[in-house]
C-alpha positions as CSV (number, residue, x, y, z in Angstrom):
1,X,36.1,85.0,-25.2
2,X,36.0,84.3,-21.6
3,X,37.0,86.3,-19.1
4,X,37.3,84.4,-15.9
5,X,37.5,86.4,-12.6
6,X,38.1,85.1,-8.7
7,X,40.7,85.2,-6.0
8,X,43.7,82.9,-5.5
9,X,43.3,79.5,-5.1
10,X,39.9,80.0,-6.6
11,X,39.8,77.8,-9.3
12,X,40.2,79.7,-12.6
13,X,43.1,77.7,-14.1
14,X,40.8,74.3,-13.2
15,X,38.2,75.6,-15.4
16,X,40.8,76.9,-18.0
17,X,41.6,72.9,-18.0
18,X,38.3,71.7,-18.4
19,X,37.3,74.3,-21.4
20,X,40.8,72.9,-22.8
21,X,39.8,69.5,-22.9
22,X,36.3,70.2,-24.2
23,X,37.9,71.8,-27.1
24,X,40.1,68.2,-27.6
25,X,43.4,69.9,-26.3
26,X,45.3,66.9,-25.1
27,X,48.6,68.9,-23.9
28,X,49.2,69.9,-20.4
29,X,47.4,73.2,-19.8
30,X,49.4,75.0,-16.9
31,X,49.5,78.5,-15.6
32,X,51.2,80.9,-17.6
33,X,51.6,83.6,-14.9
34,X,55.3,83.9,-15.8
35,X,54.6,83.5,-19.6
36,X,51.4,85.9,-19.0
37,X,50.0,83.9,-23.0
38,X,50.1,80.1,-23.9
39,X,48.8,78.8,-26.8
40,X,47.5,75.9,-27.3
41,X,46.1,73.7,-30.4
42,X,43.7,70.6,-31.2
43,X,43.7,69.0,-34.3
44,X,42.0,71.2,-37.2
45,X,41.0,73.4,-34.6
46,X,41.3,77.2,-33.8
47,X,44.1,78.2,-31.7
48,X,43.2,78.5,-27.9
49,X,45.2,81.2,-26.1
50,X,44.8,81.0,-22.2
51,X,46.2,84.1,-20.8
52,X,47.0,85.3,-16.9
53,X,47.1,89.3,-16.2
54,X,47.9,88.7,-12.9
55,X,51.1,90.0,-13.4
56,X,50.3,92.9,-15.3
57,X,49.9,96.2,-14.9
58,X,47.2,97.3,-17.1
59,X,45.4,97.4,-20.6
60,X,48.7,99.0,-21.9
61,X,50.9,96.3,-20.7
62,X,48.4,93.6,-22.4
63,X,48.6,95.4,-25.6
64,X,52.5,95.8,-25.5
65,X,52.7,91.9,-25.3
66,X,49.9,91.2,-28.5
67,X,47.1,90.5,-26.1
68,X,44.4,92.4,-28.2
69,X,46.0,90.3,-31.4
70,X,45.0,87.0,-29.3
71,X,41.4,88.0,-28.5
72,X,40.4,90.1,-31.6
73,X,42.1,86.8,-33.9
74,X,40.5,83.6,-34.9
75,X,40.6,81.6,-32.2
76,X,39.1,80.9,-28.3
77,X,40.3,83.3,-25.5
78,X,40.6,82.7,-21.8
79,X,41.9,85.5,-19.4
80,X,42.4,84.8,-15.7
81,X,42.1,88.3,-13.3
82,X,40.4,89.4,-16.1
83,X,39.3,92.4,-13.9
84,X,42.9,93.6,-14.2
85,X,42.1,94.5,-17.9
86,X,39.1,96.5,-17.5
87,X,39.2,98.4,-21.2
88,X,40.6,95.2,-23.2
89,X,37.5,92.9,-22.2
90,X,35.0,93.0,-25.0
91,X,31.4,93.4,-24.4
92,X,30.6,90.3,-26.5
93,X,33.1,88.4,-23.5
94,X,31.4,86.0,-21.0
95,X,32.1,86.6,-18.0
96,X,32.5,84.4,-15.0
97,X,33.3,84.7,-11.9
98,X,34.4,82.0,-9.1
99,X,34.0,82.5,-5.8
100,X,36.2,80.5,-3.6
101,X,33.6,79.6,0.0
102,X,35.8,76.9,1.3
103,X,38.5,74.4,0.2
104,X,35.6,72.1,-1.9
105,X,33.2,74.2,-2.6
106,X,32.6,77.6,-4.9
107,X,30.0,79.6,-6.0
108,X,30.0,80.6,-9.8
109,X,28.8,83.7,-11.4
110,X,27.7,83.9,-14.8
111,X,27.5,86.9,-16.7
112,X,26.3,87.3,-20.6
113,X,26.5,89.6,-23.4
């Protein structure tokens, strides 16, 4: 699990992308701030959910919509404003966090179990 953490505009969905398409996910990955979980799926792969808590109030919120389901499953999890889920985060989670220093450039944090 991944739990990705940085401002707006920072670049958290980019990397969401990126880890996407190193797992062979060939679909569009997009934002699912309105959605809050996508799921996504290569070919004889585990299911990827990329997941956005901007929009949500709290660790009770997440677990009303399955969240805990998506990362305690099978499969590869990715939160964006991670932060706002302080007691759903596992400890096994890496953590990284993107700082956004001007319009090309960011510094990235990374933190291990």
């Amino acid at each position: 699990m991944v739990a990705l953490r940085g401002g707006l505009g920072a670049g958290k969905t980019c990397l969401t992308k990126g880890i996407a398409r190193g797992l062979g996910i060939l679909e569009e990955v997009t934002s699912p701030t309105y959605t809050i979980i996508s799921e996504y799926r290569a070919a004889n792969a585990l299911p990827f959910y990329h997941i956005d808590a901007y929009r949500l109030k709290g660790d009770d919120d997440f677990e009303a919509l399955g969240g805990n389901e998506c990362i305690d499953g099978e499969g590869i999890s990715v939160i964006e404003w991670s932060e706002r889920l302080p007691l759903s985060i596992p400890r096994s989670a890496i953590i990284i966090e993107i700082g956004l220093l001007d319009q090309d450039r960011r510094s990235i944090d990374l933190e291990e179990p």
